[in-house]
Backbone as numpy.savetxt, mean C-alpha at the origin, in Angstrom:
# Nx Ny Nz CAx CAy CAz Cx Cy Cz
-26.58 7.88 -20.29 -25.92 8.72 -19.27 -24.41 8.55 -19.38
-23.51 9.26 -19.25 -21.96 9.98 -19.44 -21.53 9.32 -17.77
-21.21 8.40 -18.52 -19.82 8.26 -16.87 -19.07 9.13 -16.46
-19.48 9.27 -14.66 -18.39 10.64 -14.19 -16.95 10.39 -14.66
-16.43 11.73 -14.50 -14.86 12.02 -14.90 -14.34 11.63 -13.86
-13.05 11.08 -13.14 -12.75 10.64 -12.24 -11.56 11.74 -12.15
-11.20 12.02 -10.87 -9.59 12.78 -10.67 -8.73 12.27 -11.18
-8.25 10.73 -11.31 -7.72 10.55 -12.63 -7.45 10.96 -13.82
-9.02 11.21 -14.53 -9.11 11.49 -15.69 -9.08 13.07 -16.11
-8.88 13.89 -14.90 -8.76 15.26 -14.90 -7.34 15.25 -14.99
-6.25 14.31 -13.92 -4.72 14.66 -13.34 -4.24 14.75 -14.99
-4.96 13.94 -15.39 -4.46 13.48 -16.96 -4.24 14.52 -18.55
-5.87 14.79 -18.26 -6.46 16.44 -19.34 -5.63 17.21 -18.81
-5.17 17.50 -17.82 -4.62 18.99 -16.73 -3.35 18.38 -17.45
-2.59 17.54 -17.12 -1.00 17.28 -17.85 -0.84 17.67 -19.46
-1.49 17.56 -20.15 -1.94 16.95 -21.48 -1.78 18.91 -22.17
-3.04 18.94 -21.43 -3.07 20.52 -21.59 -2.60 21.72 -21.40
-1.51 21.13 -19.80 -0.46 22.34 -19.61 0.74 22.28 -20.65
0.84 21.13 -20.99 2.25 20.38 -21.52 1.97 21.29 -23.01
0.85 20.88 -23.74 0.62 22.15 -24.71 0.35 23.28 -24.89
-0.43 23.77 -23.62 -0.06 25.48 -23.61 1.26 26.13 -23.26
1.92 25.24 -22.97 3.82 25.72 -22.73 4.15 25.49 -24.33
3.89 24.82 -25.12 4.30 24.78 -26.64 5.15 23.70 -26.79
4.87 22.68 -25.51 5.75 21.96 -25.63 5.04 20.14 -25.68
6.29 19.41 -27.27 5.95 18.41 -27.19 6.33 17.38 -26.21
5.79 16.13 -26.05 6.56 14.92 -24.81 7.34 14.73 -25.06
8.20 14.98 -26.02 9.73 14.55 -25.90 10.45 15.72 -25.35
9.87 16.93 -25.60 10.48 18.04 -25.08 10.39 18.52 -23.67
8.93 18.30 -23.26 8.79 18.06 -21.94 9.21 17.44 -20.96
9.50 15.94 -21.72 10.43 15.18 -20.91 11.61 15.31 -20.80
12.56 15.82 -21.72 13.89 16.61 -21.01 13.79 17.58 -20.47
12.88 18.41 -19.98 12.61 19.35 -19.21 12.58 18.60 -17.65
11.82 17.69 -17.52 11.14 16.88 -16.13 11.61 15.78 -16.18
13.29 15.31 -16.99 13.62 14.37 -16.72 13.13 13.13 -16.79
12.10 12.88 -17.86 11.49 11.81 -17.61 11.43 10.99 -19.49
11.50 9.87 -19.79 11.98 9.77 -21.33 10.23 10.07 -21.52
9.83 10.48 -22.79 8.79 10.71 -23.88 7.97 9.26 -23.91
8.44 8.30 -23.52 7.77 7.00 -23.41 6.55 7.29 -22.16
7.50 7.75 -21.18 7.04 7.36 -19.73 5.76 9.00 -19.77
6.27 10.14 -20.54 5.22 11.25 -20.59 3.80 10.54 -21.37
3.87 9.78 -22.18 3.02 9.32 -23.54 2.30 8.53 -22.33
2.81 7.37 -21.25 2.31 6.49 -20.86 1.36 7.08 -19.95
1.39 8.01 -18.99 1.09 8.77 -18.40 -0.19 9.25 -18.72
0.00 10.45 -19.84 -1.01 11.02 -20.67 -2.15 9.76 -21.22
-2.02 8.49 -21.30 -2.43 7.70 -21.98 -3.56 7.00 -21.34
-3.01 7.51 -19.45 -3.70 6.41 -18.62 -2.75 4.89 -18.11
-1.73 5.01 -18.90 -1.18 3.58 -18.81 -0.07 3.72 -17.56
0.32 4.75 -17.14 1.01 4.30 -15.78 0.61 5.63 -14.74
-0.14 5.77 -13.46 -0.36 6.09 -12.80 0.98 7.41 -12.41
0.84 8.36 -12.22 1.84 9.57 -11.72 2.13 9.41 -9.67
3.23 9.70 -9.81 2.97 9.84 -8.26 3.54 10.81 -8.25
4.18 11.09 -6.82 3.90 12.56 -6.54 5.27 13.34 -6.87
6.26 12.52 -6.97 7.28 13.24 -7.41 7.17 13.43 -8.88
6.67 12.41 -9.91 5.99 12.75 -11.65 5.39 14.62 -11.09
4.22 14.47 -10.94 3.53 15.65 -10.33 3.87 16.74 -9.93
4.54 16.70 -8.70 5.56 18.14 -8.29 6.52 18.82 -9.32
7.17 17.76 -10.29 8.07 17.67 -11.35 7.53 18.56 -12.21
5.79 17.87 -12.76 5.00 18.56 -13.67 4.31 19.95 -13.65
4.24 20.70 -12.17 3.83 21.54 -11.47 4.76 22.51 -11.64
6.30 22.19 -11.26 7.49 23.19 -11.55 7.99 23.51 -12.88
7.76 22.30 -13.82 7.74 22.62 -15.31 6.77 23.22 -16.04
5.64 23.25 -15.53 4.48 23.95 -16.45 3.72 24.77 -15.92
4.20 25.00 -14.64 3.92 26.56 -13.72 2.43 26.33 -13.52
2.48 25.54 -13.00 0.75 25.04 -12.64 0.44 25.27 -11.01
1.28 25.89 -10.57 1.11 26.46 -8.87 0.95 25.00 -7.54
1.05 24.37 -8.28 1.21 22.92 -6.97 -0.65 22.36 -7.10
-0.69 23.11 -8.95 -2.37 22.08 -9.05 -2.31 20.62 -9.04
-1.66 19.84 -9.97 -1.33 18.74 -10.03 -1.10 17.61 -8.98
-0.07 18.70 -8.19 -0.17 17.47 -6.44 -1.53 17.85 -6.00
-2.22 18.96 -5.73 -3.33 19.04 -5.30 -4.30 17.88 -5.69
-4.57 17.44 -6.69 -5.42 17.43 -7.79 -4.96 15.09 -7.51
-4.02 15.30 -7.42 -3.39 13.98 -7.10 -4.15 13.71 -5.36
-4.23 14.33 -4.77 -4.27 14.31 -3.32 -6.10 13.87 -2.90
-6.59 14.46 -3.97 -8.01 14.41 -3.82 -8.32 13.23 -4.83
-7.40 12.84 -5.55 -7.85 11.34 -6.16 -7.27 10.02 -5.24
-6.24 10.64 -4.56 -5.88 9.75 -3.37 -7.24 9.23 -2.88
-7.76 10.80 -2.19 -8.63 10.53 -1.01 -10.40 9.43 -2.28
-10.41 9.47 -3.33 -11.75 9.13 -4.41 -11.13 7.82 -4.38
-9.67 7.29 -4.26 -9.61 5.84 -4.29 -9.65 5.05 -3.14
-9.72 5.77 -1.90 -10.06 5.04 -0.70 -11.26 4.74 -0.48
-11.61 3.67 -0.37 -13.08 3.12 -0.29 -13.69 4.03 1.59
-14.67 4.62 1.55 -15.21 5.43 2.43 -15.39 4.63 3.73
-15.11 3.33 3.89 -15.42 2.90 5.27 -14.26 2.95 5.35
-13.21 2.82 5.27 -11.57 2.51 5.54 -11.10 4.29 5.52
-11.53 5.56 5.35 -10.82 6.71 5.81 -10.38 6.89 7.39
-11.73 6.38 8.24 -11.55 6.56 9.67 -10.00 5.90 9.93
-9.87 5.09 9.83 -8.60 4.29 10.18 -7.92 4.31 9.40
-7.31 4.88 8.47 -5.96 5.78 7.52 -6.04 7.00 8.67
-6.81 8.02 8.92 -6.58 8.75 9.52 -5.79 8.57 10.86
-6.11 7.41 11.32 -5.45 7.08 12.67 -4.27 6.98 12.50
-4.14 5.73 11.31 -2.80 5.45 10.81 -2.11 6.24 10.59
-2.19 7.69 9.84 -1.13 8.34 9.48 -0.55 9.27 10.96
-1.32 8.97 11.57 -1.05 9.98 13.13 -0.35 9.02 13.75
-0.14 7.48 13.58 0.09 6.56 14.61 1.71 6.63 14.86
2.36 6.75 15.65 3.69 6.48 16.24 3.95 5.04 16.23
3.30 3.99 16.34 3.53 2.70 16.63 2.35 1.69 15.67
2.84 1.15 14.83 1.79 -0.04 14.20 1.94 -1.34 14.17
1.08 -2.27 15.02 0.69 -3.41 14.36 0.28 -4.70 14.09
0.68 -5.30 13.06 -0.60 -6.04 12.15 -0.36 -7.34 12.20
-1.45 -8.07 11.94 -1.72 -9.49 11.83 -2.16 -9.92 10.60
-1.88 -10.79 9.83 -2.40 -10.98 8.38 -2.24 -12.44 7.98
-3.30 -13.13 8.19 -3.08 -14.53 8.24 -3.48 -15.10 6.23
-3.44 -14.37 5.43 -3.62 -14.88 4.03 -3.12 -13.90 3.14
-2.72 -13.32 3.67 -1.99 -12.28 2.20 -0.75 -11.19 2.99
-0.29 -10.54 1.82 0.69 -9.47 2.87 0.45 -8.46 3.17
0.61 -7.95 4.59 0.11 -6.66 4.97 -0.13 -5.19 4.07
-0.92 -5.07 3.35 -1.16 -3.71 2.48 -0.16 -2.80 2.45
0.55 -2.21 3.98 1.79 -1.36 3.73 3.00 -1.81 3.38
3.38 -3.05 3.12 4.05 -3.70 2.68 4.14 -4.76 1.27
3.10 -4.19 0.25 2.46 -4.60 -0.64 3.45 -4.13 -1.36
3.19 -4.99 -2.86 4.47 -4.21 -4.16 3.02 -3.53 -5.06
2.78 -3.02 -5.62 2.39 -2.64 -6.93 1.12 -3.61 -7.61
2.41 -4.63 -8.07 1.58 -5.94 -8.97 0.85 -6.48 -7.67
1.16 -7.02 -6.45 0.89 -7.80 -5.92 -0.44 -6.72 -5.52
-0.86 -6.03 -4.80 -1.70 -5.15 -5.02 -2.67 -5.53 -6.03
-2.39 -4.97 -7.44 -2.78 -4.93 -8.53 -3.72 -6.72 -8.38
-2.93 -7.52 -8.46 -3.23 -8.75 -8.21 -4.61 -9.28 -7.50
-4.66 -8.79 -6.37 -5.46 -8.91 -5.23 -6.68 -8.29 -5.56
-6.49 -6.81 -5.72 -7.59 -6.47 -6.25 -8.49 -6.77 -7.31
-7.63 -7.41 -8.54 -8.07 -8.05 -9.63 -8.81 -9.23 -9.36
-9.33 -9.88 -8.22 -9.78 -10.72 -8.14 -11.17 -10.70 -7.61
-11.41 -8.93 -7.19 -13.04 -8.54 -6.91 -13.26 -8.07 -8.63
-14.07 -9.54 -9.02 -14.71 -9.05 -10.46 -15.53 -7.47 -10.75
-15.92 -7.24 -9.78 -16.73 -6.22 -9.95 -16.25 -4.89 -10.01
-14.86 -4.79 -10.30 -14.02 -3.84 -9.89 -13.65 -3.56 -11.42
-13.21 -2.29 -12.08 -12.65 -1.91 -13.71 -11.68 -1.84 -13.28
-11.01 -1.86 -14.57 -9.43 -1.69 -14.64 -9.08 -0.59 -13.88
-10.17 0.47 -14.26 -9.49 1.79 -13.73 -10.08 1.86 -12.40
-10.96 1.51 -11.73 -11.01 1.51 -10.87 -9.59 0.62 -9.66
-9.24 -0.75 -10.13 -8.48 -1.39 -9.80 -7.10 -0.42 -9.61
-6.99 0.71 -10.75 -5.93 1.42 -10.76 -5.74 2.50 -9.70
-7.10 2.99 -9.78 -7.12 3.52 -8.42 -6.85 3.15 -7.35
-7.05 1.87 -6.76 -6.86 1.27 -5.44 -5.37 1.52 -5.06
-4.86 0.96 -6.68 -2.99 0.26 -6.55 -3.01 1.58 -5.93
-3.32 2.88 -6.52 -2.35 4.26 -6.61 -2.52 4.69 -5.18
-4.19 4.34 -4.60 -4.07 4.83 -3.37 -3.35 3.97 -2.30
-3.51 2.95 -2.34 -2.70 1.59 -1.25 -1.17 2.31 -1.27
-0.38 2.64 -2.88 0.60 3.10 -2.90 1.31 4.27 -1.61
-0.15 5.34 -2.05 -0.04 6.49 -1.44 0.17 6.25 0.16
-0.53 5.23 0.47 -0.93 5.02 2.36 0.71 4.30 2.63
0.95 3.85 1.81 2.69 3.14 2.53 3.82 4.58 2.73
3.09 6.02 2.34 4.31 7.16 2.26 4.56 7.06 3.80
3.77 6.70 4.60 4.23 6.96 6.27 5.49 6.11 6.14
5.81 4.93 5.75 6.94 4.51 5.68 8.09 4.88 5.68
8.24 6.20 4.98 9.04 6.69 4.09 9.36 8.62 4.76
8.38 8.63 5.69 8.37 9.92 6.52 9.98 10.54 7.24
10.54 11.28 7.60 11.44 11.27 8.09 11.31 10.54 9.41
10.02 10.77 10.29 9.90 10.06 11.73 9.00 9.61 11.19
9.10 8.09 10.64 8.00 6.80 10.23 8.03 6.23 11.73
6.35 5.36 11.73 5.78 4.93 12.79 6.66 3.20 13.17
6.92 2.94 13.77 7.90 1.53 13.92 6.10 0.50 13.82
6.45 -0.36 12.74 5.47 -0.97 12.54 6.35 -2.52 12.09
5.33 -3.37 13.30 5.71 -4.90 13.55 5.00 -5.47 12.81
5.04 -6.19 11.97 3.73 -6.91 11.27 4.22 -8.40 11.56
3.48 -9.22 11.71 3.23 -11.03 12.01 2.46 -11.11 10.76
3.20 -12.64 9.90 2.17 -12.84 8.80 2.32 -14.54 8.79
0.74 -15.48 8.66 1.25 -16.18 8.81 2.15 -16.97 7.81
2.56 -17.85 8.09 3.65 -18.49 6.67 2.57 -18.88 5.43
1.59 -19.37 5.77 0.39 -19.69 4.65 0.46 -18.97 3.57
1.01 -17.69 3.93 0.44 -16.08 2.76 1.75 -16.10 1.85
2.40 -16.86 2.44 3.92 -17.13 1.85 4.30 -17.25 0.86
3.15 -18.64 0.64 3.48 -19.59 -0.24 2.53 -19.92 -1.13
1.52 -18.76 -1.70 1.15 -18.54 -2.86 1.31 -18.25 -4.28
2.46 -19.66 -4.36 3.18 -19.99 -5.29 1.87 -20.62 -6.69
1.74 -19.66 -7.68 1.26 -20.79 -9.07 1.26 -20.16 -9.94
0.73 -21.08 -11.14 1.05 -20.32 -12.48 0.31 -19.36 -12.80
1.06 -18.20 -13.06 0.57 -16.71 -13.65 0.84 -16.12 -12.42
1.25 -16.11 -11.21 1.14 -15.52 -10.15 2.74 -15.42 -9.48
3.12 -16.42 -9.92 4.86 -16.86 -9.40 5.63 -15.37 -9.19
5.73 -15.14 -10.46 6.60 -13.81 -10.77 6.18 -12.64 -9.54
4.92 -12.08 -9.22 4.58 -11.49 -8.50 4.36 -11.63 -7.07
4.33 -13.08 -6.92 4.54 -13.21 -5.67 6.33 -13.32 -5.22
7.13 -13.82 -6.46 8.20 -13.82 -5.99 8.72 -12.01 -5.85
8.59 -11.38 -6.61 8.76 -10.16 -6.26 8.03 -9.16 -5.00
7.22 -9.93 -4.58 6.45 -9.42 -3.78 7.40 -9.93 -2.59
8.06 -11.11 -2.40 9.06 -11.74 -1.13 9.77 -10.80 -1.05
10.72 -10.51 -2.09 12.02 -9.67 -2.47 11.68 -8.80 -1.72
10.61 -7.74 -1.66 10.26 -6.58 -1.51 10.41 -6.45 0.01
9.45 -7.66 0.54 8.89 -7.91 1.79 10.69 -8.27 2.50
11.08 -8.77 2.33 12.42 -8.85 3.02 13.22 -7.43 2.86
13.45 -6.69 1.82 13.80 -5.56 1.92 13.48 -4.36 2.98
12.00 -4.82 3.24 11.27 -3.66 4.26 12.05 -3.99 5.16
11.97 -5.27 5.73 12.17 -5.94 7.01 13.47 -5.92 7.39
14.13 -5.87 6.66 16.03 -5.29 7.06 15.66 -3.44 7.26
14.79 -2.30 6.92 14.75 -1.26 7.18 14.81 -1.25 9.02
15.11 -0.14 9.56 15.26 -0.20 10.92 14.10 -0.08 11.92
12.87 0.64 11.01 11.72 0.96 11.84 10.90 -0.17 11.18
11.16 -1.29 10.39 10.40 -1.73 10.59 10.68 -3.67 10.76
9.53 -4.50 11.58 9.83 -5.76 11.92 8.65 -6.49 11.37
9.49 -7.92 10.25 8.09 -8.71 9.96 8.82 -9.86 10.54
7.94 -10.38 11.10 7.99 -11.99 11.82 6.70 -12.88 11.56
7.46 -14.27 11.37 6.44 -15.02 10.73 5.93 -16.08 11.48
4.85 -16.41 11.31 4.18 -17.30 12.17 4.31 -18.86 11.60
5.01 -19.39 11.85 5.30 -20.61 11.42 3.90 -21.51 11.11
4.24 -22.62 10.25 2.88 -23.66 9.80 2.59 -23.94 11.14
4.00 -25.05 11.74 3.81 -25.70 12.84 2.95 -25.36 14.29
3.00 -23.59 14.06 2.58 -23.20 15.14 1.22 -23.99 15.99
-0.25 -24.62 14.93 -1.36 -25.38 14.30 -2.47 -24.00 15.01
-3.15 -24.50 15.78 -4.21 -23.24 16.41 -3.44 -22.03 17.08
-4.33 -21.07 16.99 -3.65 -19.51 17.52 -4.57 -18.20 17.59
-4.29 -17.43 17.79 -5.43 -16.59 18.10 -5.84 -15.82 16.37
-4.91 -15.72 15.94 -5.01 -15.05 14.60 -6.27 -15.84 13.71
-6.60 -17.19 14.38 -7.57 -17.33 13.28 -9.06 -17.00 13.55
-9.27 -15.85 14.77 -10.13 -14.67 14.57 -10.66 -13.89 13.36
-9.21 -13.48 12.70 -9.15 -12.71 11.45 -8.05 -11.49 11.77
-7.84 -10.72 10.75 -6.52 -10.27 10.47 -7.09 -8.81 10.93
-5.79 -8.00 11.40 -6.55 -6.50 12.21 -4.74 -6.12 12.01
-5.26 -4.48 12.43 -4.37 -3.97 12.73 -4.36 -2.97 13.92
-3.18 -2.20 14.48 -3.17 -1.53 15.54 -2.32 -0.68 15.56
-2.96 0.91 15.85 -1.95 2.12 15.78 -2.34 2.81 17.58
-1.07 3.17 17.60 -0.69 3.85 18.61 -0.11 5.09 18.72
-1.47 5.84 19.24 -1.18 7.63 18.95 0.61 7.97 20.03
0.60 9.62 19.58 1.49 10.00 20.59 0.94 10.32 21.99
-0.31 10.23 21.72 -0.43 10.36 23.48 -0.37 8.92 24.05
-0.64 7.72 23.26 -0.19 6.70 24.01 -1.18 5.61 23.66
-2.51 6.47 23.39 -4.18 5.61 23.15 -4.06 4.64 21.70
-4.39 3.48 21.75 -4.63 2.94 20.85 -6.08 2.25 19.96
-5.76 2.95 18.81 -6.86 2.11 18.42 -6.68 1.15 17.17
-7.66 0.31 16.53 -7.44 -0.70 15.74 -8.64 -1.06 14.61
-8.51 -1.62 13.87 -9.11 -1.99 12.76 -9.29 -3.65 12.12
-10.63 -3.90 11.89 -10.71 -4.96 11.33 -11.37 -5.43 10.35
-10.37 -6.11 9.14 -11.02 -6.15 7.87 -11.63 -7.54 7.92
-12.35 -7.17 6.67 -13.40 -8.68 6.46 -13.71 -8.42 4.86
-14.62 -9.38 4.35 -14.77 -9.78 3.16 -15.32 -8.29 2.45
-16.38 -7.68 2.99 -17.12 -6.63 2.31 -16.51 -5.10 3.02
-15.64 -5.26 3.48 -15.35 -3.62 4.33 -14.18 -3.60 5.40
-14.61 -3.04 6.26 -13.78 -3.20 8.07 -14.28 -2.31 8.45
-14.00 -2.43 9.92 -14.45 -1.54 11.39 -13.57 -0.80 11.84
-13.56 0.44 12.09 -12.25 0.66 13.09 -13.14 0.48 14.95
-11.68 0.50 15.37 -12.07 -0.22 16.82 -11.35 0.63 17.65
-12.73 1.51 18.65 -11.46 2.55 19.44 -12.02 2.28 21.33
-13.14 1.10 21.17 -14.01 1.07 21.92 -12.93 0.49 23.65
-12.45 0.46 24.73 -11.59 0.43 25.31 -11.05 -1.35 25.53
-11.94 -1.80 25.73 -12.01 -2.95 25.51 -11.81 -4.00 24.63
-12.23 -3.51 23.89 -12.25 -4.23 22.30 -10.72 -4.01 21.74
-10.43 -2.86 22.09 -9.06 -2.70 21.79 -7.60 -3.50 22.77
-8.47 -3.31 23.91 -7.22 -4.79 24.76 -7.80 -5.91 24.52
-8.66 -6.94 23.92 -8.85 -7.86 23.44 -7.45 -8.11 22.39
-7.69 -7.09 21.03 -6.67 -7.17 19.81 -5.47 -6.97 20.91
-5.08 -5.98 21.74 -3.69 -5.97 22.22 -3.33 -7.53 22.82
-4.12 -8.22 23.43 -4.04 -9.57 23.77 -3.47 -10.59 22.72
-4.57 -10.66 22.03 -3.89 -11.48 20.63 -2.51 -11.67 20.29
-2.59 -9.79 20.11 -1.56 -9.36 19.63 0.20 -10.21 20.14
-0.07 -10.13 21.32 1.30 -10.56 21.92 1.19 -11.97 22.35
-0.19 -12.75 22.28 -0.16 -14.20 21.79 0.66 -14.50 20.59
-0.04 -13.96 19.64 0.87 -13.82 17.95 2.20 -13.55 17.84
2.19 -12.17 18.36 3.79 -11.82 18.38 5.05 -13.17 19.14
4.17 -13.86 20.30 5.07 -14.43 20.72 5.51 -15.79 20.42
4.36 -16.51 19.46 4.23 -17.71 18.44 5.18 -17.92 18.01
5.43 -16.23 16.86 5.97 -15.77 15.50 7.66 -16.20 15.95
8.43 -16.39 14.81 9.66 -16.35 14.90 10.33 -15.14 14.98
11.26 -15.05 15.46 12.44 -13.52 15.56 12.58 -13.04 14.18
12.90 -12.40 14.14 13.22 -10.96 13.11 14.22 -11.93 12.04
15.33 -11.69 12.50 16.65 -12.81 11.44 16.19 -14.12 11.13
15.08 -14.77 11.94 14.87 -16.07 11.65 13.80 -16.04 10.34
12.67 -14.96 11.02 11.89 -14.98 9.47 12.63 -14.12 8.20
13.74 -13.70 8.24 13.81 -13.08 7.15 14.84 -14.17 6.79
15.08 -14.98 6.97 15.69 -16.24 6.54 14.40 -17.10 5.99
13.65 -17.58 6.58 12.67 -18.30 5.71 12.16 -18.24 4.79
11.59 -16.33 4.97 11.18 -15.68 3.90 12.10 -16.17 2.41
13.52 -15.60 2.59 14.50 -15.73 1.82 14.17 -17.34 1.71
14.53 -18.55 2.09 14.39 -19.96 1.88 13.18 -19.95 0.57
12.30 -19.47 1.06 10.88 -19.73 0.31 11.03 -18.75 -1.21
11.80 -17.93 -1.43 11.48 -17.19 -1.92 12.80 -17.48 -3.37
13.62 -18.18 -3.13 14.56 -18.74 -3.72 14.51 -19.58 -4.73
13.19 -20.59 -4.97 13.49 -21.62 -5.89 12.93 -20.56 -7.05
12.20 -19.73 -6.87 11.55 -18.58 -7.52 12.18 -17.17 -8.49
13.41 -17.81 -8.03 14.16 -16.15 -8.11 14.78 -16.75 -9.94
């Protein structure tokens, strides 16, 4: 039996094939779309994922009518694992987010590798599948980046910090860099939960929380094989409880992005 074609492996044939019915080679294409003949080859190859500005780029150069972002949009939605849509959906509607993450860094605040990383560690997962995840995790941080992005607080504890070792250094140190960069942005606040803090409510497990424009909130909680979303009234002021246990543990804004920075230094 023939392994399905993935939207991937279509975004790819569809590039490949417009790029030669225009008569045009990757080096030529790529001074067309601005992009060097390396990065068209890598592309076409499978070896670096397109996002959406590659795409729109490729759409206006090869008169493909906005197939390509289309076509990107529905491999978005093939790399989100099907229990986790309910709560992206919330998320992208949410005015207000947020999160608790007591062993790793909050997903919308993820780099690439570090991503890449994480996922690489469910054996059961292919490369290309793994590639999919990065591209969609990628895709879910665009609320960030919205003109009216959602103000999202994240608490992480210091533990997730300091997953300092060999083969991993580089990516976690770039992964700090990153994470302090967000955190100077204006809509958004990471504060860290110190070692010292010892017991706390976070060691429940790690959730998150969006807050529509009408005001209602709901929330989500991951675990080893999946997550829940949580809209039930109760259950949701439980997490709001936590929440401002945690929040109020955590250190201030300038203080963790100083530690962060401390920790992130012998590395650099």
């Amino acid at each position: 039996m023939t392994s399905p074609v993935s939207t991937a492996d279509l975004i790819r044939d569809q590039l490949r094939r417009s790029r030669l019915a225009a008569g045009l080679s990757q080096e030529e294409y790529g001074k067309r779309a601005h992009y060097s003949a390396s990065m068209v080859s890598a592309v076409e190859l499978g070896q670096v994922v397109p996002n959406h500005a590659y795409l729109s780029r490729a759409d206006e150069v090869l008169g493909t009518g906005g197939l390509l972002v289309s076509l990107r949009e529905l491999g978005r939605r093939e790399g989100e694992p099907v229990w986790f849509r309910p709560w992206l959906e919330a998320e992208r509607a949410a005015t207000q987010l947020r999160c608790f993450e007591a062993t790793m860094i909050p997903g919308l605040l993820q780099t690439a590798d570090y991503a890449r990383a994480v996922f690489r560690l469910d054996l059961g997962l292919t490369a290309e599948r793994v590639e999919e995840l990065v591209a969609a995790r990628l895709e879910r941080q665009v609320i960030l980046d919205r003109e009216h992005p959602p103000q999202l607080t994240a608490v992480i504890d210091e533990s997730a910090l300091h997953r300092f070792a060999e083969g991993c250094a580089g990516v976690m140190a770039g992964q700090l860099r990153h994470l302090v960069a967000c955190a100077r942005r204006p809509h958004i606040s990471v504060h860290v939960l110190p070692r010292g803090v010892g017991l706390h409510a976070g060691l429940f497990g790690p959730f998150i929380l969006g807050r529509s424009a009408d005001g209602s909130w709901v929330g989500f909680l991951d675990n080893q094989t999946g997550g829940t979303a949580v809209d039930d009234i109760n259950e949701v002021a439980t997490l709001l409880g936590r929440w401002e246990s945690l929040r109020s543990d955590a250190l201030p804004r300038q203080q963790s992005i100083g530690l962060i920075e401390e920790i992130v230094k012998p590395w650099i």
